[in-house]
N, C-alpha and C positions, 0 to 999 in steps of 0.2 A: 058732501062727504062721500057720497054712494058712487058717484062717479069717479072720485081719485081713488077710490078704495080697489076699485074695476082698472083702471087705468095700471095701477101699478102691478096691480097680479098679472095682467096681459103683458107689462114690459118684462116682467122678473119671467114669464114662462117663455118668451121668445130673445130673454136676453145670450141663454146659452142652453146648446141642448146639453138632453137627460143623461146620454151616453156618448161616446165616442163614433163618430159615425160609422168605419170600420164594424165596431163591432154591433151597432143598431143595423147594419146592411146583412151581418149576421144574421141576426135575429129575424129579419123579415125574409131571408132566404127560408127561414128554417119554417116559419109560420106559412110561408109560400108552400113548401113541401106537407106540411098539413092539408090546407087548403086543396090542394088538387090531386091528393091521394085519396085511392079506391079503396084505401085500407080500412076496417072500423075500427073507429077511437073508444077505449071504455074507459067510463067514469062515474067510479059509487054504483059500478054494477049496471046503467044502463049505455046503451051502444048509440053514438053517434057518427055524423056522414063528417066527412074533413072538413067543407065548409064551417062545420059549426062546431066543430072542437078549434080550429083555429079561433073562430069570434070567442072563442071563451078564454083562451090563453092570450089573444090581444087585451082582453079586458082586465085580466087579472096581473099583465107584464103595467098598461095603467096605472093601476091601484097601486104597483111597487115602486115606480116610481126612480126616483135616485139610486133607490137600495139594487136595485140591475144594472152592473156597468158593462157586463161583456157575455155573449153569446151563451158560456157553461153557466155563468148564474142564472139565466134565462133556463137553460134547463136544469138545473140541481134546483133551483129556490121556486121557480111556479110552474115547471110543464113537468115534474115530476110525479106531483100528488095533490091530493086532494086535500084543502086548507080545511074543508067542514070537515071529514070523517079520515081523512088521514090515512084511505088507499092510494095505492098507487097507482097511476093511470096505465092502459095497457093500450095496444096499437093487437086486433087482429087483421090479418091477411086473408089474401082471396080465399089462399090454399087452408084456413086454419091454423096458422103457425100464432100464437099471442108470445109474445113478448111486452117489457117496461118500453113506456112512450120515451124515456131518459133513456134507456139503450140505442133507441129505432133514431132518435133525434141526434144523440152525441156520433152514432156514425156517421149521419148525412151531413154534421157538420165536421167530421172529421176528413173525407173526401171534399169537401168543400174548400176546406183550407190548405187540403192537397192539391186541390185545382186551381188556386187565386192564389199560392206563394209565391213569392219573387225566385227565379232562379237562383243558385248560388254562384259566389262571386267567382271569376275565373281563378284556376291554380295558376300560379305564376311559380317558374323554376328558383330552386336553391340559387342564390348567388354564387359562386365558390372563390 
């Protein structure tokens, strides 16, 4: 029993992924730009390096599961705030600027999807 029990959880987790890949490529851009920012991440008041606010936001997108299908619920639903005490996470800078981790994120994915959109289609003249 212990075997198919094992057997089928591994078929059903690699039968189809969590999210759309498009938008999982999102999300890993965005946790990339955590990760190798010199910025400090605050959260519940104490400051961390990028490295390890990204491992905590991979940990907790995890935990969500299905419930994350595209890049903005990735940041509205868990790199926004904090699930235990309900602050908001902050991003400060070299220079001391803090701003919401949900602001600093939704631009870098905003630019992002300004940079990887498909051109638009050619105008083609009125017939007359």
């Amino acid at each position: 029993m212990g075997i198919l029990f094992f057997a089928a959880i591994a078929a059903t987790a690699t039968a189809s992924p969590i999210r759309p890949a498009d938008e999982q490529t999102k999300i890993d851009f965005l946790l990339g730009e955590v990760k190798k920012s010199d910025d400090v991440f605050i959260r519940n008041g104490k400051e961390y390096r990028g490295s390890r606010a990204s491992a905590h936001l991979a940990t907790k997108l995890r935990f969500a599961g299905r419930r994350v299908q595209t890049a903005t619920e990735f940041i509205l639903g868990i790199a926004s705030k904090s699930e235990e005490s309900g602050k908001l996470y902050e991003v400060r800078s070299r220079e001391g600027h803090r701003e919401p981790l949900r602001d600093w994120l939704l631009a870098r994915l905003h630019l992002y999807e300004k940079a990887h959109s498909p051109p638009p289609p050619p105008v083609t003249p009125a017939v007359q």
